[in-house]
KEKEBA-576408 format. One record per residue (C-alpha): residue in three letters; residue number from 0; x, z, y. Coordinates in steps of 0.05 Angstrom, whole numbers. Example, Ala and Ser with C-alpha at 12.3 -4.5 7.8 and 13.67 -1.06 7.14 Angstrom:
REM KEKEBA-576408
+------+-----+--------+--------+--------+
: code : pos :      x :      z :      y :
+------+-----+--------+--------+--------+
:  Ala :   0 :    246 :    156 :    -90 :
:  Ser :   1 :    273 :    143 :    -21 :
+------+-----+--------+--------+--------+
END
This chain:
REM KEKEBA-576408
+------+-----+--------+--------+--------+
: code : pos :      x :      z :      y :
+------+-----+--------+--------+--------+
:  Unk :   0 :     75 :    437 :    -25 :
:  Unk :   1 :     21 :    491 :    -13 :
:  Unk :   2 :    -47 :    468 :     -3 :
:  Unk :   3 :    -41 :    509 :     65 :
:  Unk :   4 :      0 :    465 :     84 :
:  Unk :   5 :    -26 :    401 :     68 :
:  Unk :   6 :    -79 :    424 :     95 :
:  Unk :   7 :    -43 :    423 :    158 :
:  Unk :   8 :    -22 :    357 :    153 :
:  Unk :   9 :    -88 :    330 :    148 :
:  Unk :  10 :   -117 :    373 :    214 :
:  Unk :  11 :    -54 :    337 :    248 :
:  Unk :  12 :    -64 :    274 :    224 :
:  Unk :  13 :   -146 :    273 :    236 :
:  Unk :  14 :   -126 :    295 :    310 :
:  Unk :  15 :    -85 :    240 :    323 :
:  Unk :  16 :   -133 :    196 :    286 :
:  Unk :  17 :   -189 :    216 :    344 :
:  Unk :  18 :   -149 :    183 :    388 :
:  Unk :  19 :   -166 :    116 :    357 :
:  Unk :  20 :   -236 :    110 :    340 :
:  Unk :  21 :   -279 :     59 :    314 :
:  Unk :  22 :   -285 :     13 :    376 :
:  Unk :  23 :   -213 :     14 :    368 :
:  Unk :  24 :   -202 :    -11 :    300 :
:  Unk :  25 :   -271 :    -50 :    306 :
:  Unk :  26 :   -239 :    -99 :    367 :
:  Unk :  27 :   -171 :   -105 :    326 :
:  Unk :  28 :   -214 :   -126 :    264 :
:  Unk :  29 :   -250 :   -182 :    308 :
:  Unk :  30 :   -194 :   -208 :    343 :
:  Unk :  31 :   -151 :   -199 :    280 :
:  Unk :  32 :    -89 :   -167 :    318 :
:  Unk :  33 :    -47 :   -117 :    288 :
:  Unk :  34 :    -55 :    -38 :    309 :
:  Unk :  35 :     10 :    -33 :    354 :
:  Unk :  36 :    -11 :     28 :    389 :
:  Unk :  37 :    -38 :     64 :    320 :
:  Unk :  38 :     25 :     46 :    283 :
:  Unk :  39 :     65 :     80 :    338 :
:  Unk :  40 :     35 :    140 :    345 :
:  Unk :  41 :     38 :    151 :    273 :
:  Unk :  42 :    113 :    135 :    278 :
:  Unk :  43 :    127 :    178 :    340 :
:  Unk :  44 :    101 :    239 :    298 :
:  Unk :  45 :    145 :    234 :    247 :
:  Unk :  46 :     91 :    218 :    193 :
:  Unk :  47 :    121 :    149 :    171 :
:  Unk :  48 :    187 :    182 :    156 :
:  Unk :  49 :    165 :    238 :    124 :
:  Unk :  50 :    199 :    209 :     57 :
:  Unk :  51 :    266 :    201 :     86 :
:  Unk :  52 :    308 :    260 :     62 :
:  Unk :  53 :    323 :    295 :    127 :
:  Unk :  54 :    397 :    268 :    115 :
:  Unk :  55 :    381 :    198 :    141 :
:  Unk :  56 :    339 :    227 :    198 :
:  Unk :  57 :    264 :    229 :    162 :
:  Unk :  58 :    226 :    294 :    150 :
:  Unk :  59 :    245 :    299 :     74 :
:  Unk :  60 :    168 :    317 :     47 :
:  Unk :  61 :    140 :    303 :    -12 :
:  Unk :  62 :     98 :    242 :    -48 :
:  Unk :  63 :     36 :    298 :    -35 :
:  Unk :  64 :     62 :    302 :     34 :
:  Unk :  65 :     42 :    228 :     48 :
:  Unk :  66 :     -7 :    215 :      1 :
:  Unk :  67 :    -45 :    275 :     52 :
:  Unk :  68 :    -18 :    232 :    118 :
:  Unk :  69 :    -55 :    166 :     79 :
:  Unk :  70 :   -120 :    198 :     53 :
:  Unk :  71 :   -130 :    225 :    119 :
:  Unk :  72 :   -127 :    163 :    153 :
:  Unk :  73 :   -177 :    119 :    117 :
:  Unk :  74 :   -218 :    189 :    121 :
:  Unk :  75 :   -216 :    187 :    202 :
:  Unk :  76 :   -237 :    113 :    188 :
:  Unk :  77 :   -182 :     76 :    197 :
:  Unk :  78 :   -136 :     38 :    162 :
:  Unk :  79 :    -56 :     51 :    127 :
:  Unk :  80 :    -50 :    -10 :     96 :
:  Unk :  81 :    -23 :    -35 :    163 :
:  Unk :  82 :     44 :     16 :    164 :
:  Unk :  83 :     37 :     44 :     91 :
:  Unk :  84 :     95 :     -6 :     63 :
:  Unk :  85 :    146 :     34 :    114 :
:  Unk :  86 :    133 :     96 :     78 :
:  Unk :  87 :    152 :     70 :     14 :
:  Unk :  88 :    192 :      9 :     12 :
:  Unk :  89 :    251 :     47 :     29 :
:  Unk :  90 :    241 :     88 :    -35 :
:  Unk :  91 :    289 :     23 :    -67 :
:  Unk :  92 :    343 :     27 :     -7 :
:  Unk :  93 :    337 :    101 :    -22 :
:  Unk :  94 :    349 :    100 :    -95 :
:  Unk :  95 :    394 :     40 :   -108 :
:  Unk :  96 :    420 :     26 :    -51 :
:  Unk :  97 :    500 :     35 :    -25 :
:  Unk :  98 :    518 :     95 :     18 :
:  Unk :  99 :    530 :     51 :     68 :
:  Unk : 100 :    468 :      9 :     68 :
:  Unk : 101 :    434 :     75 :     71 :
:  Unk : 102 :    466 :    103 :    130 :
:  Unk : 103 :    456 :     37 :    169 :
:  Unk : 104 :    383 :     31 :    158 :
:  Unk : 105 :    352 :    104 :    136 :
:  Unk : 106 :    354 :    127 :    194 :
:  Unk : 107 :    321 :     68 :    242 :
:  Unk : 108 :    269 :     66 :    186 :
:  Unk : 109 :    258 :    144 :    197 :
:  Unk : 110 :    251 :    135 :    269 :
:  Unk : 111 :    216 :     72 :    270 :
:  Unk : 112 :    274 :     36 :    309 :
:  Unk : 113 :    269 :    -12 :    243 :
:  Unk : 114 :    215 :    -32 :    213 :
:  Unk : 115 :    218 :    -50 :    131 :
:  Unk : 116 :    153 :    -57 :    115 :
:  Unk : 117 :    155 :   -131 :     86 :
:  Unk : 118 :    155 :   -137 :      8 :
:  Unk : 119 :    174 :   -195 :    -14 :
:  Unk : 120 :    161 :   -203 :    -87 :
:  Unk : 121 :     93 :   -239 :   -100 :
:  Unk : 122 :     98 :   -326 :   -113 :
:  Unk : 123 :     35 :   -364 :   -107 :
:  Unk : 124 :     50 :   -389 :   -182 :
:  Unk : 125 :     63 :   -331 :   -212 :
:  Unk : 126 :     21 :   -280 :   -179 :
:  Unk : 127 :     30 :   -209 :   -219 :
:  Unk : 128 :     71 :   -246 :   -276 :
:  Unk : 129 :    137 :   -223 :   -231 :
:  Unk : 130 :    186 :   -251 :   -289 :
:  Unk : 131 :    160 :   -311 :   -280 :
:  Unk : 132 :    178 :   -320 :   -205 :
:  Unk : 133 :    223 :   -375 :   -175 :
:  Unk : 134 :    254 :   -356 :   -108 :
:  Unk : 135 :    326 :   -357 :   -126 :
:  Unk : 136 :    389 :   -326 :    -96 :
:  Unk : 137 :    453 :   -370 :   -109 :
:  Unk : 138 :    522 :   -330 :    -94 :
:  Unk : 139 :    564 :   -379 :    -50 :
:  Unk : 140 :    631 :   -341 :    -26 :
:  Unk : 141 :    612 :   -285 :     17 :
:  Unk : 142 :    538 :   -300 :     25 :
:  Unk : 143 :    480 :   -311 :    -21 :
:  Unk : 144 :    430 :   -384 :    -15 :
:  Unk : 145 :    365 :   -363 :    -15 :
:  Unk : 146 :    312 :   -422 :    -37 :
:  Unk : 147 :    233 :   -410 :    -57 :
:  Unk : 148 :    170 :   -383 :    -31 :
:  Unk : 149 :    124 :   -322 :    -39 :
:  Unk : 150 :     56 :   -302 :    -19 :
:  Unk : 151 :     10 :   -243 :     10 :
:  Unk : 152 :     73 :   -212 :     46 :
:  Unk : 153 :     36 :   -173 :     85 :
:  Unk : 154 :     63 :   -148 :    149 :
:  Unk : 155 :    122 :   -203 :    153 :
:  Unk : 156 :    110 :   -217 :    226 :
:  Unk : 157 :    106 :   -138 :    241 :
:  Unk : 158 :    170 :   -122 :    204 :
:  Unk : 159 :    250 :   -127 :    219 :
:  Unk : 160 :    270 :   -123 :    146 :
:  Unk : 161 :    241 :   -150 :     82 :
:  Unk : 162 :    254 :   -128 :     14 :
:  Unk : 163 :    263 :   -180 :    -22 :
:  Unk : 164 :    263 :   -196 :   -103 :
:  Unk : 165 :    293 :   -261 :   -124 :
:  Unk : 166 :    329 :   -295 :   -192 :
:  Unk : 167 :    398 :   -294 :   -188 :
:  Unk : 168 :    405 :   -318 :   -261 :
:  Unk : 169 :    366 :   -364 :   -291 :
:  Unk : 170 :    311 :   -356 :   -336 :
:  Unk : 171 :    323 :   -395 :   -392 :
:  Unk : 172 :    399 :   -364 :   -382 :
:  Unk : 173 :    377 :   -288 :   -384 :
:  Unk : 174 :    379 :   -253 :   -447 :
:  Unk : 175 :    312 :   -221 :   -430 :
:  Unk : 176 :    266 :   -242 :   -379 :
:  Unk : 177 :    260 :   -178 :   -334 :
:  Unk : 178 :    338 :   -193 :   -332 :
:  Unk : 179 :    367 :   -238 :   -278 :
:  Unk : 180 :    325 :   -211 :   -220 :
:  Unk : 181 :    366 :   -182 :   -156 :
:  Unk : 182 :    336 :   -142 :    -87 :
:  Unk : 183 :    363 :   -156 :    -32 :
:  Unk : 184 :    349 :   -132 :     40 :
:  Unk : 185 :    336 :   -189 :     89 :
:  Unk : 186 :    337 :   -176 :    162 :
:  Unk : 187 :    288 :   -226 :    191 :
:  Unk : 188 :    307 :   -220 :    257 :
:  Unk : 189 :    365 :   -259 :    243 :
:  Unk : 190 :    335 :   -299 :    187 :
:  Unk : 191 :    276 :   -329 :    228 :
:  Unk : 192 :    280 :   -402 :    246 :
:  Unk : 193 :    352 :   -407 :    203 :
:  Unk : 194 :    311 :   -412 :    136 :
:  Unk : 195 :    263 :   -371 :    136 :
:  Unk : 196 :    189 :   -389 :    151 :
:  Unk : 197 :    132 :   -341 :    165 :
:  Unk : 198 :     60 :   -368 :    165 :
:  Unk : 199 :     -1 :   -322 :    176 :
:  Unk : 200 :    -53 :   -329 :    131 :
:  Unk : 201 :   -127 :   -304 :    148 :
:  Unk : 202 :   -170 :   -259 :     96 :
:  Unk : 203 :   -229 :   -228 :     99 :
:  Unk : 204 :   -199 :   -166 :    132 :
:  Unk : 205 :   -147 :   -155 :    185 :
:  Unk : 206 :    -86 :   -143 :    136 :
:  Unk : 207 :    -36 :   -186 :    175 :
:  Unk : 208 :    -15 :   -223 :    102 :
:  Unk : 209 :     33 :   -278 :    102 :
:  Unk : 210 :     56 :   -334 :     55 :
:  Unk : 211 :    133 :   -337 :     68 :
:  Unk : 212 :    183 :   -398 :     55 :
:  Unk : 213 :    259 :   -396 :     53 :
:  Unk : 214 :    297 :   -455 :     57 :
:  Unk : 215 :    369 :   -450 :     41 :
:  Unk : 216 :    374 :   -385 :     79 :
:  Unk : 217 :    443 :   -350 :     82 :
:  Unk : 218 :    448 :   -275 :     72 :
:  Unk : 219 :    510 :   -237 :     68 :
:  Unk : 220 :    533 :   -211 :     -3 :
:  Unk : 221 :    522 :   -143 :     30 :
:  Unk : 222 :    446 :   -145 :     36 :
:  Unk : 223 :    448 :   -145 :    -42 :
:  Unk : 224 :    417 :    -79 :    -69 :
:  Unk : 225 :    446 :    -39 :   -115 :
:  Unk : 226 :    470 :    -91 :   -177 :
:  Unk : 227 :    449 :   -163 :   -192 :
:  Unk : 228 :    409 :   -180 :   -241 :
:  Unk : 229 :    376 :   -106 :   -247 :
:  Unk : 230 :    317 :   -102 :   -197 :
:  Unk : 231 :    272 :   -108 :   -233 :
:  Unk : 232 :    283 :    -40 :   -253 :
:  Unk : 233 :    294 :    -33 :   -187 :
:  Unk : 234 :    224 :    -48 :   -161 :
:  Unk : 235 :    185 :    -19 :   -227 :
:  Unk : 236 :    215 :     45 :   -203 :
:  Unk : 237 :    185 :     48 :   -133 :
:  Unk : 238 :    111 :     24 :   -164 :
:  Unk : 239 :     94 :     90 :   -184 :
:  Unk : 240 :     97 :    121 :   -112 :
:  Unk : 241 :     62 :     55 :    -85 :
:  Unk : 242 :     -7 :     66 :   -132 :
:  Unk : 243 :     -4 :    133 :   -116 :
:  Unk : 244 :    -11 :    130 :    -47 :
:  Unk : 245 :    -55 :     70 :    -49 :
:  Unk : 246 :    -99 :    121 :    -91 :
:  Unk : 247 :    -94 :    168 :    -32 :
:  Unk : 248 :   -118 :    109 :      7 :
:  Unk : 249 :   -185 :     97 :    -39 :
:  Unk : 250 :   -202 :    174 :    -37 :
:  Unk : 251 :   -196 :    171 :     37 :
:  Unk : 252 :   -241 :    110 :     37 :
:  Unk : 253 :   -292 :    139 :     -8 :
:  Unk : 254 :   -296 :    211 :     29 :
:  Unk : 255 :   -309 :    171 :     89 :
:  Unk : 256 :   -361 :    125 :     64 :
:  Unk : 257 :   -397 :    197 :     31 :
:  Unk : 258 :   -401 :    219 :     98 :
:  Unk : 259 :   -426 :    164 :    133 :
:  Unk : 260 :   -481 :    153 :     81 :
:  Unk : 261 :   -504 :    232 :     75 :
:  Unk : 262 :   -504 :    237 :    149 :
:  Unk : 263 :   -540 :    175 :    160 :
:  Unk : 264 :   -583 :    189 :    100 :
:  Unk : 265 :   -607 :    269 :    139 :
:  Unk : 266 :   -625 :    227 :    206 :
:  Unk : 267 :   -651 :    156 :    183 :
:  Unk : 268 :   -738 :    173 :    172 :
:  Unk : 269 :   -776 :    125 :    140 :
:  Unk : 270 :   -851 :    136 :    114 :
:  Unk : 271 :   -852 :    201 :    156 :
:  Unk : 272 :   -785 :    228 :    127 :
:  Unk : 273 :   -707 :    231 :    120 :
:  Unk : 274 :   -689 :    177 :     72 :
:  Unk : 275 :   -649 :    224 :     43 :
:  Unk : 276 :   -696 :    267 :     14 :
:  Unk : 277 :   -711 :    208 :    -30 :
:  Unk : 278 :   -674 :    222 :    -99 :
:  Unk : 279 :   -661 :    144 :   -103 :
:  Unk : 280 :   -622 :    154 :    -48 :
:  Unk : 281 :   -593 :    222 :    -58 :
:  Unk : 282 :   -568 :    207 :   -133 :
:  Unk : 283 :   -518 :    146 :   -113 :
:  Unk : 284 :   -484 :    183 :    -69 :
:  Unk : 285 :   -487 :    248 :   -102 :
:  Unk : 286 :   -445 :    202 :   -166 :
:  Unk : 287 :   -400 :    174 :   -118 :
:  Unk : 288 :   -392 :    235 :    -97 :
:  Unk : 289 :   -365 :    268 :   -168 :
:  Unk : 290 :   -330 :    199 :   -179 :
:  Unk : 291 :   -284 :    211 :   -121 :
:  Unk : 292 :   -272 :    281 :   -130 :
:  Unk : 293 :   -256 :    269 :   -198 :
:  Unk : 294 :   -209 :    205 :   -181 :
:  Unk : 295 :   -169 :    257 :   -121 :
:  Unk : 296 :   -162 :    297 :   -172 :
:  Unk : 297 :   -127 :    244 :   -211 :
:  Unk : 298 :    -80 :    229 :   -152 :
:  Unk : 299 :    -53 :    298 :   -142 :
:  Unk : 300 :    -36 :    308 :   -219 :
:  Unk : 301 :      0 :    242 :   -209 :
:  Unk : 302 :     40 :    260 :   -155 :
:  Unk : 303 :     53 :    326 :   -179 :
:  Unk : 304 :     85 :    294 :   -231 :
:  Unk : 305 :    121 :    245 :   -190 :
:  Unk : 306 :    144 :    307 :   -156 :
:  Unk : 307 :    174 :    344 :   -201 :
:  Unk : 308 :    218 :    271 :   -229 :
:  Unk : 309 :    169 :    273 :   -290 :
:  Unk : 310 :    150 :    202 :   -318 :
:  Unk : 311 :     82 :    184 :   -296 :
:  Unk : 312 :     67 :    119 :   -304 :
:  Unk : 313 :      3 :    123 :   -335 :
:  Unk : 314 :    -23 :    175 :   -282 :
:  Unk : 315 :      3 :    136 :   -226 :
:  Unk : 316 :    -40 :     76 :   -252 :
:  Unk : 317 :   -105 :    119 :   -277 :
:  Unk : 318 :   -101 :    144 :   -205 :
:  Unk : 319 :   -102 :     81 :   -170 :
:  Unk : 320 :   -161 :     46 :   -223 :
:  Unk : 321 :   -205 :    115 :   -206 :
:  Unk : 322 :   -187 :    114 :   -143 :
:  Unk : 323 :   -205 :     46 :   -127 :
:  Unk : 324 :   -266 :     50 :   -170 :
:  Unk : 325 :   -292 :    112 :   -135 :
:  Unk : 326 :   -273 :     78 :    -67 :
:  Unk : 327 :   -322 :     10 :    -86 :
:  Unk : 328 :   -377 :     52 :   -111 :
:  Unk : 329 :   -380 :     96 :    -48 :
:  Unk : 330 :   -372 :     26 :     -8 :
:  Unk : 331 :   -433 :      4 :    -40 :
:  Unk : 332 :   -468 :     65 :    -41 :
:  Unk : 333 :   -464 :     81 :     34 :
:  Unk : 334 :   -476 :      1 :     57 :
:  Unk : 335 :   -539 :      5 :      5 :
:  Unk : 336 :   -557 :     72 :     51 :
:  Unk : 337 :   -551 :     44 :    109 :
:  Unk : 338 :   -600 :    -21 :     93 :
:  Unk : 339 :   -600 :    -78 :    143 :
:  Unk : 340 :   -557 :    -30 :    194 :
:  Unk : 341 :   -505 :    -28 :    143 :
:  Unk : 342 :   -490 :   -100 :    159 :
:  Unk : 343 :   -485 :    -86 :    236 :
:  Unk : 344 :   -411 :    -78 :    254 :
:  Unk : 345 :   -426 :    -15 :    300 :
:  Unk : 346 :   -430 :     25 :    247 :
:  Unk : 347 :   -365 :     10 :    218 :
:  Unk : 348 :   -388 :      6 :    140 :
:  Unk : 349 :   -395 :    -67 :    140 :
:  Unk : 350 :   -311 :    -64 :    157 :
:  Unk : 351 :   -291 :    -15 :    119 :
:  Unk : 352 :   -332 :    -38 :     57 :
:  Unk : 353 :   -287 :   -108 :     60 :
:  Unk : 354 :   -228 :    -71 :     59 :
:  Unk : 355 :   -228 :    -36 :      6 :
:  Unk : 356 :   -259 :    -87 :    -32 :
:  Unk : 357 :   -178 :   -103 :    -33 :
:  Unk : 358 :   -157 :    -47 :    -79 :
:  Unk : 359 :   -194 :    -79 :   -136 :
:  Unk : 360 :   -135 :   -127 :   -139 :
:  Unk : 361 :    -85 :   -102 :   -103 :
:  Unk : 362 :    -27 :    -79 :   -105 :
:  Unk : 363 :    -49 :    -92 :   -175 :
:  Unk : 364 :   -109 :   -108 :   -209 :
:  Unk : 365 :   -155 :    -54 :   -249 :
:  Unk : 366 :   -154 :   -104 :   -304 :
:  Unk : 367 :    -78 :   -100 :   -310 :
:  Unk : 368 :    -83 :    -31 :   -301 :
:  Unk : 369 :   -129 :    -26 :   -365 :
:  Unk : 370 :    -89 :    -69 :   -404 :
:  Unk : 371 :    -26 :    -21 :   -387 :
:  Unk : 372 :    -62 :     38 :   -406 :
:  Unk : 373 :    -92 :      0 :   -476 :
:  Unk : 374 :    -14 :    -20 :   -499 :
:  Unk : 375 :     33 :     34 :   -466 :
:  Unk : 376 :    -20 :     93 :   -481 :
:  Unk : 377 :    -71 :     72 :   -533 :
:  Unk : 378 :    -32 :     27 :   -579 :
:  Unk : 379 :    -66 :    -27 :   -591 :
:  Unk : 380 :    -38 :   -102 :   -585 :
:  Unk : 381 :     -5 :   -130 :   -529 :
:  Unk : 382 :    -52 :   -170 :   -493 :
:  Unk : 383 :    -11 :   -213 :   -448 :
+------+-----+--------+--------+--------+
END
C-alpha cells in the first residue's frame, strides 16, 4: 500500500478519533468501563475488518493497513488494546479454519455483528511457557469436555467468541511437547453459566482482563479448528501479525507522548523562560524522539515482510522490543517534562504512561523477545 494512502487512513482515523477526546477516555479510565461507543465507531467504519478478505464481508487491506488504523489511535490518545484482538484473532479462523466455519463467522466478525476478540491461551501456572498449559479438551461423541482455567483474557466479558487453545493429548503422551494442543472456537454466549466462568480482574489500567474457568463445558466437535493436536502451529502463526501491530501501538504511544512533552516543554516558563530551551530538557526528548522513529521504522520492514508471505519472525519481534522500548522512554520522558503536572490526570500522561507500561510484558515480554533473537538469530545456547 502507497504511503498516500496510508496516509489517508490515518487523516480518517485521527478524525474519528476527535470525536473522543481525553475527557472521554479519562472518565472510562476512572470508572473502569469499557469504550462501547469508541469500539463502535471504529467498527461502523469498516476499520476492524479491514483484514477480512472482502470475500467474507471485510475490507481485504493489508497488515500496513491496520498497523496505520492502530498507530493512529494511541497517536490521537487513545487506546486499541480495547478492540485490537478483533482485528487479528480471526487471522487463525482465517487460515485454518473450515470453509464452513469461515462463512459462518467471517463475515459477523467483519461487520462487528460478532465479536472474537477473546484469546484464550494464557494459564496462571504456566504463563508464556504455552506447552506447559493444562486446560484440556476430551472428545466425548459429538462434543468435546472442556476442563481448566486461564488468565489475562482480556476482553472476555466484551466478546461473543473466544479462541481458545487447549490439550487434547496428553503431555507425557505427545511425542513432542508443542504436539497435542487443539483451537477451538467457543461461543460464549452459549457457554456462559453452562461451564464457563468469567471473572474480571482489576489492573492498573482499564484493559477489561479476565481470569476464565471452565468446568466440564460441552462444545460441539465442530468448533474444533482446523486439526487436533496442531495449534500450536496454529497460534505461532498468527503471533507475528499480533507484535506487529502491538508495535504500531508503541509508535503511536510514543509520537503522542513527543508531542505532549515538546508542546508542553515551548509553553511551560520557569526562571523567566520555556523549559524547553533548557538542553536537559530538550535532549530526552530529542532521543526518544530518534528511538521511535527508528523503532516505526522497524514495524513497517516487518510488515512489509509479513506482506509479501516472507518469514519474519525476527522482525516481527525486533519491532515490538523497539517499539515498546521507544514507547517507555517517551512515557518517561514526557511525564519527567511535565514535573508535578505530569501526575495530574488532566493532562492525560499520567494514563497513558500506565498503559504502555504493559507492552514491556505483554503480549510477550522484551526478555523473551531477546532470548528469541540470541538462539533463533545469534546462535548461541538455548536459554530456556
Amino acid at each position: 500500500m502507497s504511503e498516500t494512502d496510508l496516509a489517508a487512513i490515518r487523516g480518517a482515523v485521527a478524525k474519528l478519533c476527535a470525536s473522543f477526546p481525553g475527557e472521554y477516555w479519562r472518565t472510562l479510565d476512572r470508572e473502569r468501563r469499557y469504550p462501547t461507543e469508541f469500539v463502535r465507531a471504529l467498527t461502523h467504519a469498516g476499520w476492524l475488518g479491514c483484514l477480512i478478505p472482502e470475500d467474507y464481508g471485510g475490507s481485504g487491506l493489508g497488515l500496513s493497513a491496520a498497523a496505520a488504523v492502530l498507530e493512529e489511535v494511541h497517536r490521537s490518545g487513545g487506546n486499541g488494546a480495547a478492540c485490537h484482538a478483533q482485528m487479528y484473532v480471526m487471522g487463525t479462523l482465517l487460515r485454518h479454519g473450515s470453509e464452513a466455519q469461515k462463512r459462518a463467522y467471517l463475515p459477523g466478525i467483519a461487520t462487528g455483528e460478532l465479536r472474537l476478540q477473546a484469546f484464550g491461551v494464557t494459564e496462571p501456572t504456566a504463563g508464556t511457557d504455552t506447552t506447559s498449559l493444562r486446560t484440556t479438551a476430551v472428545r466425548r461423541g459429538d462434543v468435546y469436555v472442556i476442563d481448566g482455567q486461564k488468565v489475562w483474557t482480556s476482553r472476555a466479558e466484551h466478546s461473543d467468541l473466544m479462541l481458545l487453545l487447549a490439550r487434547t493429548t496428553p503431555r507425557a503422551e505427545a511425542a513432542r511437547k508443542t504436539d497435542g494442543l487443539s483451537v477451538f472456537l467457543v461461543d460464549m454466549r452459549e457457554a456462559v453459566g453452562r461451564g464457563l466462568t468469567i471473572r474480571p480482574l482489576r489492573t492498573m489500567m482499564n484493559h477489561a482482563t479476565t481470569e476464565v474457568f471452565f468446568d466440564a463445558l460441552e462444545v460441539p466437535a465442530a468448533a474444533l479448528v482446523g486439526e487436533e493436536g496442531k495449534g500450536f502451529r496454529y497460534i505461532l502463526d498468527g503471533m507475528n501479525a499480533e507484535r506487529i501491530l502491538i508495535a504500531a501501538e508503541c509508535v503511536g504511544d510514543a509520537r503522542w507522548f513527543i508531542a505532549k512533552a515538546s508542546d508542553y516543554a515551548k509553553t511551560r516558563e520557569v526562571f523567566g523562560r520555556p523549559i524547553g530551551q533548557n538542553q536537559g530538557v530538550q535532549f530526552p526528548i530529542a532521543r526518544a524522539y530518534a528511538a521511535t522513529e527508528a523503532a516505526a521504522l522497524m514495524v513497517e520492514r516487518a510488515a512489509s515482510m509479513y506482506e509479501r508471505g516472507e518469514s519474519c519472525g525476527a522482525q516481527a519481534n525486533m519491532a515490538k522490543l523497539l517499539a515498546a522500548d521507544a514507547s517507555w522512554q517517551a512515557a518517561d520522558t514526557c511525564l519527567q517534562t511535565h514535573g508535578g503536572f505530569g501526575f495530574a490526570e488532566d493532562f492525560d500522561v499520567e494514563r497513558k504512561f500506565r498503559e504502555t507500561r504493559l507492552y514491556q510484558v505483554a503480549p510477550i515480554s522484551t526478555n523473551l523477545i531477546l532470548a528469541h533473537l540470541a538462539e533463533h538469530v545469534l546462535g548461541l545456547p538455548r536459554s530456556y
